[in-house]
Structures are given as C-alpha cells and as structure tokens.
VOGU-3710 file (C-alpha; in Angstrom, 3 decimals, decimal comma):
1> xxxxxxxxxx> 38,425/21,152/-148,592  37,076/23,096/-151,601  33,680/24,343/-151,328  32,633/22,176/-155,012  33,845/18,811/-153,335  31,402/17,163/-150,662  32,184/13,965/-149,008  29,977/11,416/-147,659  30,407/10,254/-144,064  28,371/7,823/-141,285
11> xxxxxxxxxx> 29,204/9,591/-137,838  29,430/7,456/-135,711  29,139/7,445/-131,398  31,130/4,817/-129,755  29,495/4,262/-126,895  29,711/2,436/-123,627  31,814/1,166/-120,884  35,217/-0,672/-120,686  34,206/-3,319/-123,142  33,559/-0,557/-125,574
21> xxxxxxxxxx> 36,434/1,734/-124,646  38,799/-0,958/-125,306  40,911/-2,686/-123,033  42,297/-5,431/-125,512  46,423/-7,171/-124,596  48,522/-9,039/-126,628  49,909/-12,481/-125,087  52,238/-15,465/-125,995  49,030/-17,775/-126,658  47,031/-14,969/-128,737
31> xxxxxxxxxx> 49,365/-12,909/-130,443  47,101/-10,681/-132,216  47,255/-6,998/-132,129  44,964/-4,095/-133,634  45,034/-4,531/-137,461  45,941/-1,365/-139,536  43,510/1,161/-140,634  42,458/0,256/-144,231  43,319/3,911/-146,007  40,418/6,409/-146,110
41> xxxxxxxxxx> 38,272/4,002/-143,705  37,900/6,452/-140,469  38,256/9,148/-138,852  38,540/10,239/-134,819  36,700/14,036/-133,989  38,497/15,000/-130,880  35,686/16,699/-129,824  37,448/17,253/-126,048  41,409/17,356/-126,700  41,201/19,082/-130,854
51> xxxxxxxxxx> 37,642/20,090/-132,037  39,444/21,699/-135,024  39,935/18,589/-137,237  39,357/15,085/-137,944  42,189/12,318/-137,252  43,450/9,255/-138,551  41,455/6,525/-136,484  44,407/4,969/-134,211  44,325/3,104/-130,889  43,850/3,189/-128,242
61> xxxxxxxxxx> 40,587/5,179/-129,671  39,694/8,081/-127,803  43,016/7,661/-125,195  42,534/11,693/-125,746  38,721/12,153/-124,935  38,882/11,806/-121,332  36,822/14,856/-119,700  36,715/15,740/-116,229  33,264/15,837/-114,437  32,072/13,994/-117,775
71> xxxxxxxxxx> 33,405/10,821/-119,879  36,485/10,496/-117,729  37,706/7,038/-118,616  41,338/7,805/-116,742  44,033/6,769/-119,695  42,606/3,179/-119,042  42,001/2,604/-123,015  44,202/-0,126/-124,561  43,240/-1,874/-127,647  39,284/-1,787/-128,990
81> xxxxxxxxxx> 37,255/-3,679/-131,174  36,833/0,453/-133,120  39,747/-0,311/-136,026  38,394/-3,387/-137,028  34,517/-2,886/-137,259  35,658/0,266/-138,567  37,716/-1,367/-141,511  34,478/-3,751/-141,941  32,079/-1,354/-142,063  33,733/0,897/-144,846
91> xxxxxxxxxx> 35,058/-2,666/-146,860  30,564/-3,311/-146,993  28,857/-0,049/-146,863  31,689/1,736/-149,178  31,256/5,193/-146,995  33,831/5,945/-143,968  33,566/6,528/-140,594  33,506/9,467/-138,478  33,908/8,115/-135,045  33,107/9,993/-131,595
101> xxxxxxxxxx> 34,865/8,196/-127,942  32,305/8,379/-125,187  32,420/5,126/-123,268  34,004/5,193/-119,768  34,896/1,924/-117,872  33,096/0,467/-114,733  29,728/2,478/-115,347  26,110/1,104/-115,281  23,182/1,824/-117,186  22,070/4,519/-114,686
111> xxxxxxxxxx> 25,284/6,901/-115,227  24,270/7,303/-119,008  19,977/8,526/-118,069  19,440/11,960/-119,687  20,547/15,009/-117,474  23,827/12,783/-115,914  27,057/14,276/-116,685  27,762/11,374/-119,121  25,101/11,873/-121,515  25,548/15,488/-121,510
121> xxxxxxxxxx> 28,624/14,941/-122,657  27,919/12,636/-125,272  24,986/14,899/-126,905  27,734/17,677/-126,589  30,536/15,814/-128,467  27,631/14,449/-131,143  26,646/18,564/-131,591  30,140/19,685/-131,980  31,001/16,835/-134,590  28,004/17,794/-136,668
131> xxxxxxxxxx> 28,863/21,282/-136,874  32,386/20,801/-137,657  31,338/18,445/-140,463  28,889/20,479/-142,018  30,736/23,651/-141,333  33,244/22,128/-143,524  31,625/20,518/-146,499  30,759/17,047/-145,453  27,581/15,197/-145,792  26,459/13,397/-142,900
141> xxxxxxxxxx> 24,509/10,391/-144,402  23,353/8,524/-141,385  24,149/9,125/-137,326  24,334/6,158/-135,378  25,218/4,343/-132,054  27,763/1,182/-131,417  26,855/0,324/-127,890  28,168/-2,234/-125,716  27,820/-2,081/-121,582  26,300/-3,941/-119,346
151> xxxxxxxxxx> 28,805/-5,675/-117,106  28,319/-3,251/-114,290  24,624/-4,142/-114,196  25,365/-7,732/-114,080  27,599/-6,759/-111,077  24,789/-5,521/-109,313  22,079/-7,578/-110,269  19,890/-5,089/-111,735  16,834/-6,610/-112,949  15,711/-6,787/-116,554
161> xxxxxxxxxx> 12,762/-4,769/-116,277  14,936/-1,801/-115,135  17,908/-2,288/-117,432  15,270/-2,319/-120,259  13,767/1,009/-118,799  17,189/2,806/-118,123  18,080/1,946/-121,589  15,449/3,208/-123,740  15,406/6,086/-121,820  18,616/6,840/-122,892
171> xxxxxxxxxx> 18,220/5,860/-126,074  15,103/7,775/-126,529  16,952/11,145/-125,609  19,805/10,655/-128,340  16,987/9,871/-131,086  15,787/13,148/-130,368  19,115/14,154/-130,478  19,735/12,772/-134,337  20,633/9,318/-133,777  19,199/6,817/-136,005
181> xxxxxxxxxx> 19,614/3,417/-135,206  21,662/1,756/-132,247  23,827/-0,991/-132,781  24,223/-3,568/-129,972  27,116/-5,020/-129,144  25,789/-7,717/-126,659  28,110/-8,387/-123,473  29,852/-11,468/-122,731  29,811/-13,889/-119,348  31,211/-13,056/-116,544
191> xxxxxxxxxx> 34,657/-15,099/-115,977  35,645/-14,044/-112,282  35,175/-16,521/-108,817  32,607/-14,684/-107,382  29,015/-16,153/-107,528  27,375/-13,861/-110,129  25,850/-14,185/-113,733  25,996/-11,661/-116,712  22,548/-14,217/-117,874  19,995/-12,193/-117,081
201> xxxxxxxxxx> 21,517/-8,840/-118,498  22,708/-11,089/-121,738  18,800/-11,857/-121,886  17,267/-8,275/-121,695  19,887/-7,136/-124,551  18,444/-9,940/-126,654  14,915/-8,776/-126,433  15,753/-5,534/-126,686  17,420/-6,065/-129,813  14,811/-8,442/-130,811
211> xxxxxxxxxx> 11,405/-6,029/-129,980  12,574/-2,269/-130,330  12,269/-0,543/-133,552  15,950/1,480/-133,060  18,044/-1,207/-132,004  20,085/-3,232/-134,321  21,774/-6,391/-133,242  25,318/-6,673/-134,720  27,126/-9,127/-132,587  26,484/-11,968/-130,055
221> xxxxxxxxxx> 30,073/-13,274/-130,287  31,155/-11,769/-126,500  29,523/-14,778/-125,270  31,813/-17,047/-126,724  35,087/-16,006/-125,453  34,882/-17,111/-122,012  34,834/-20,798/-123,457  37,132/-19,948/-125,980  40,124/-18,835/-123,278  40,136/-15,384/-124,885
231> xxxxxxxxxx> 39,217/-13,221/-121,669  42,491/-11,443/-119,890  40,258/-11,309/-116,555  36,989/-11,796/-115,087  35,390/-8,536/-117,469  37,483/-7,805/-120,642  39,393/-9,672/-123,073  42,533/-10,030/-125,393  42,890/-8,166/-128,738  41,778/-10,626/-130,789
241> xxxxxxxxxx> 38,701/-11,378/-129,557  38,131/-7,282/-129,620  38,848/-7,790/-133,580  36,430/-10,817/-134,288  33,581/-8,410/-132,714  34,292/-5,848/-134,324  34,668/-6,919/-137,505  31,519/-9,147/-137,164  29,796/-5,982/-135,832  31,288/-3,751/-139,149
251> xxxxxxxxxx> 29,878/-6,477/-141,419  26,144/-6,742/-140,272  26,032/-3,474/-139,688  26,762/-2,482/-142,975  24,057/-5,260/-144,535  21,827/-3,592/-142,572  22,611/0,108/-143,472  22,941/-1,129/-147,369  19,949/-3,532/-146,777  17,572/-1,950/-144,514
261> xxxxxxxxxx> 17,061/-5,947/-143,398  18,293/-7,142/-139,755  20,743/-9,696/-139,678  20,854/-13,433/-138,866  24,071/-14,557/-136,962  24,601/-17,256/-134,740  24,448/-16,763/-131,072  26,694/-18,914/-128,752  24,725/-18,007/-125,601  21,763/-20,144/-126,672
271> xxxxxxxxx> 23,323/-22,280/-129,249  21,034/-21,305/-132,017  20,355/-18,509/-134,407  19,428/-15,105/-133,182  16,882/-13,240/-135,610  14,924/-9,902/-135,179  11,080/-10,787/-134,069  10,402/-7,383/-135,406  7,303/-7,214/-137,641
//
C-alpha cells in the first residue's frame, strides 16, 4: 500500500463463546446459508495462523485462530452471524471491518477475567492487529467489541450480581486496553429438557446494556428463535437465524457509531421495546 494512500478501518474483536464463534447448519426447513461478503466490506487478521496480512472475511470466521493454552475453540466453528453484521455494518457506517476471532465455545464469564489465558490472548491478538495496521498505513477510526456469551452461566446458575461483576471486570481491562464501546449481543433461551433457565442471565445483560456507559445494545433477537423453531439444539441455532442477528446487530451498530444515539429495537423476551436508561 503506498505510503500517500491511508485507509480508514473499525477493528473489530469478535468476542465470546459458541454463539459468537458460530455454529450455524443449513436444513431442509431453513435453507439459508452465509450470504456473500459485499466487496471491500471486511477483513480477517490472522493474528495466530498469518499475522502478516489481512484476509477476505470467509466462514467459518476464525476456523484458523484456534491457540493452544489460549482461545482454543477445537475446529468447532461452522457458520456465524460475522458475514452478515459485517455486510450491515459497512452498507450504514460506509467504513469496513477489520475483524479479530477470539470466542471459544462452552466457556463462562469467569474464563475471560483479566490474567486467564483467554483474555491474554485476546489483548495479544488486539496489540498485534494494531501494529500491523498502523505499521502499514491504515487508520484505525474506532476499536470495538461484538460480544455474545452467556449460556454457560445460565448452565450453572450464576447469579446476576456476579455475572455483572465478572463482566465489567473484563470489560474494564480491554478499555484500558483501547476498546471503545462493547456491543451486546444478548443470548437466547435455553431449548434443552433439563430444568434450567437462560432468564436470569437474559436479565443482567439487559441492565447492563441499559446502565453502563460502554455497553451498546445491538440485538435482542436470540430470544426469539426458540419460539420461532430456528435452534439446531438445546444452545445454538441454524444459519439463518445467525444472519437476522447479525445483520440486526450491523445495522444499530452502525446508527450508533454514525449517531452517537443508542438504539430502540424491539425485544421478544419482554414483549416490548428495549431502550437505553442511560442519562
């Protein structure tokens, strides 16, 4: 890239567990697979398998990033909601994507506190991505966060006070790290026969989202699905639903990064709107 030109990028952490890393199917009753990359929209850094250049945003996103003794996510990634909130984001906010894997599947809130192997990975792959891009010309306009997790501490049980603590721990280290703003991805409910709820964990995200400062609600549409016959199992779900969040997730993120204003979106969970009580 000449040394004159300088291009404009969001980087971007994907972050999470198996919800986030993808783990979207195809079927006879929903069809619908991972749409195309819309040209120029994003780009992977394989911070783990090819620090040396960007790539082509394809799925399974980050099938490459898998690190042993950190984000180790065991070639599990199928199809993820990444393409299409991708596409969405650059269609609104007019600036492309450079995205970062580091979600692993099956992991609660506690595997991602500051000092665990996860997050040390993370705030690695974030450093190497910003000195590649600035090493070669780009301008970082904004760093942010997609996050979606939560299932594992539904699993358990873990109470809202401590889910709320673990997580703005966390998020509290990558601010200081360069991270901006986090966008939530709220879970879904839990479709399996055992006697458990995702409720209470649906509930903290929510207020979270709601009350903190650097956290950006961008889609409530997980809790839908179960109704809607679009979950493949008692956790994850087929592609399609994957691409509705996403894409609802690309679009109110961008209002917000273009805006500096919170969304308003429907939320299935409560049957009413959800709005930011901020301010």
């Amino acid at each position: 890239m000449s040394k004159e030109y300088k291009k404009s990028v969001d980087l971007f952490l994907f972050m999470g567990q198996s919800n986030m890393a993808g783990r979207g199917v195809s079927s006879s009753k929903w069809p619908e697979t991972v749409p195309d990359l819309t040209e120029g929209a994003g780009y992977e850094f394989r911070a783990i398998s090819d620090p040396t250049k960007l790539y082509k945003i394809e799925e399974p996103f980050g099938f490459y990033e898998d690190k042993v003794e950190g984000m180790d996510d065991r070639r599990k990634k199928t199809g993820s909601m990444v393409t299409s909130f991708v596409n969405a984001y650059y269609r609104y906010a007019n600036t492309p994507i450079v995205g970062i894997a580091a979600s692993v599947g099956g992991t609660s809130i506690a595997k991602w506190q500051p000092g665990t192997p996860f997050l040390i990975d993370v705030e690695e792959r974030l450093n190497l991505a910003i000195h590649y891009l600035e090493s070669n010309n780009y301008i970082i306009r904004h760093k942010y966060m997609l996050w979606c997790q939560g299932e594992s501490d539904g699993d358990i049980a873990r109470s809202k006070s401590d889910y709320k603590q673990y997580f703005e721990t966390m998020l509290g280290d990558l601010i200081n790290k360069g991270i901006e703003k986090c966008f939530l991805v709220r879970i879904g409910n839990y479709n399996g026969n055992e006697d458990k709820s995702y409720s209470h964990i649906i509930d903290v995200q929510t207020e979270i989202a709601q009350t903190n400062n650097h956290v950006v609600m961008v889609s409530t549409d997980f809790a839908a699905m179960k109704d809607r016959g679009l979950m493949k199992d008692a956790f994850h779900y087929y592609q399609q639903a994957y691409n509705e969040v996403g894409t609802k997730a690309g679009i109110n993120a961008a209002y917000y990064v273009n805006n500096g204003k919170e969304p308003v979106m429907y939320d299935p969970q409560y049957d009413n709107l959800y709005y930011s009580r901020k301010g």
